[in-house]
C-alpha positions in Angstrom: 0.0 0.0 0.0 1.1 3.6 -0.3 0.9 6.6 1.6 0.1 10.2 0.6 -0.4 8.4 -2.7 -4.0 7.9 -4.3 -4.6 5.3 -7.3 -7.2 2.9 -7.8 -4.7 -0.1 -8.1 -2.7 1.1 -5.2 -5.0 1.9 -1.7 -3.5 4.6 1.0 -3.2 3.1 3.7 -1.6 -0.3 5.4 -2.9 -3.5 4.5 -2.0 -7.5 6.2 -2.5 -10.8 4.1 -5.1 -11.0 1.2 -4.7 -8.9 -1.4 -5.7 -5.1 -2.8 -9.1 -4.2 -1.6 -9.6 -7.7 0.3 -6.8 -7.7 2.9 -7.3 -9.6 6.5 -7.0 -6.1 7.4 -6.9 -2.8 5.6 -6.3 0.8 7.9 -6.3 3.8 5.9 -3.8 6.1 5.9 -5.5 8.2 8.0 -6.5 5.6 10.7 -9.9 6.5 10.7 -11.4 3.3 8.3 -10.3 0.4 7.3 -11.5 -3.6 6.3 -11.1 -7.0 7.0 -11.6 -10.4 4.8 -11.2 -13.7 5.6 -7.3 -14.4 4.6 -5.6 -17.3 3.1 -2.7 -15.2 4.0 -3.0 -16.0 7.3 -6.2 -19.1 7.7 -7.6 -16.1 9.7 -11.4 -15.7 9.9 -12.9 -12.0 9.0 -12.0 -9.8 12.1 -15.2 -7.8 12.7 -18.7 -8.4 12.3 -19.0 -6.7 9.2 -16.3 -6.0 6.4 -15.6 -2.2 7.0 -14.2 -1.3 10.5 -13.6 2.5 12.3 -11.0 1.9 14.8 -11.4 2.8 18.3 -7.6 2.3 19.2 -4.8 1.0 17.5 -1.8 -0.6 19.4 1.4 -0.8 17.8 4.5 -2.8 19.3 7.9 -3.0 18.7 10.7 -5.6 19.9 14.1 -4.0 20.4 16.8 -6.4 21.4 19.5 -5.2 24.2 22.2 -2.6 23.4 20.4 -1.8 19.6 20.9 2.1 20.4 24.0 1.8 18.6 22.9 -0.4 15.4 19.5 2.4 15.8 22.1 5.5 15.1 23.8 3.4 12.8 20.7 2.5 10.6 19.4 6.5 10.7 22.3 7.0 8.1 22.1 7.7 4.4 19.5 8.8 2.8 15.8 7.8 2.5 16.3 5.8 -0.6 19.5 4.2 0.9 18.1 3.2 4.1 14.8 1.6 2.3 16.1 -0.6 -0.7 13.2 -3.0 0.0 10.5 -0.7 -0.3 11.9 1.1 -3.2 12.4 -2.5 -5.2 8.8 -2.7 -4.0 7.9 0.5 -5.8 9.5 -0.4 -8.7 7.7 -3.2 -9.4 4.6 -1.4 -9.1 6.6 0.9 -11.8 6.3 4.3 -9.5 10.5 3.4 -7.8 11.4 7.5 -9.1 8.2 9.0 -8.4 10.1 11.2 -5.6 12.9 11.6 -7.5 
């Protein structure tokens, strides 16, 4: 998915599992709306009642292994398009890798 980028084959937001417009689960960029499918992805069951969800809360987690404050300076170096080959091969595929360029 993409953010602060609007296409019809490309949603803004964050999807999980599934596939464009029939994720497990969709959030828009915005945090505000999202979805949720059942998911092959995943063997995971629709989350929700219904397909469309507004978020209450959203809990995000991170898992930071002893003495990383070192390697987390370290990977703040370069710039944007060094630091993130994976997403701009991602891009690329889509065919939009220069589009901030």
């Amino acid at each position: 998915c993409a953010v602060n980028f609007s296409s019809e084959a490309i949603p803004n937001g964050i999807g999980f599992g599934g596939r464009i417009n029939h994720f497990g689960m969709f959030l828009s960029a915005g945090f505000d709306q999202g979805h949720t499918f059942s998911c092959t992805t995943f063997n995971s069951p629709c989350l929700s009642k219904t397909s469309q969800i507004i978020p209450e809360v959203i809990e995000c987690w991170g898992v930071v292994r002893k003495g990383m404050e070192q390697d987390k300076q370290d990977a703040v170096k370069g710039t944007v398009l060094e630091r993130f080959k994976e997403d701009r091969h991602m891009l690329n595929m889509v065919g939009i890798a220069n589009a901030s360029e």
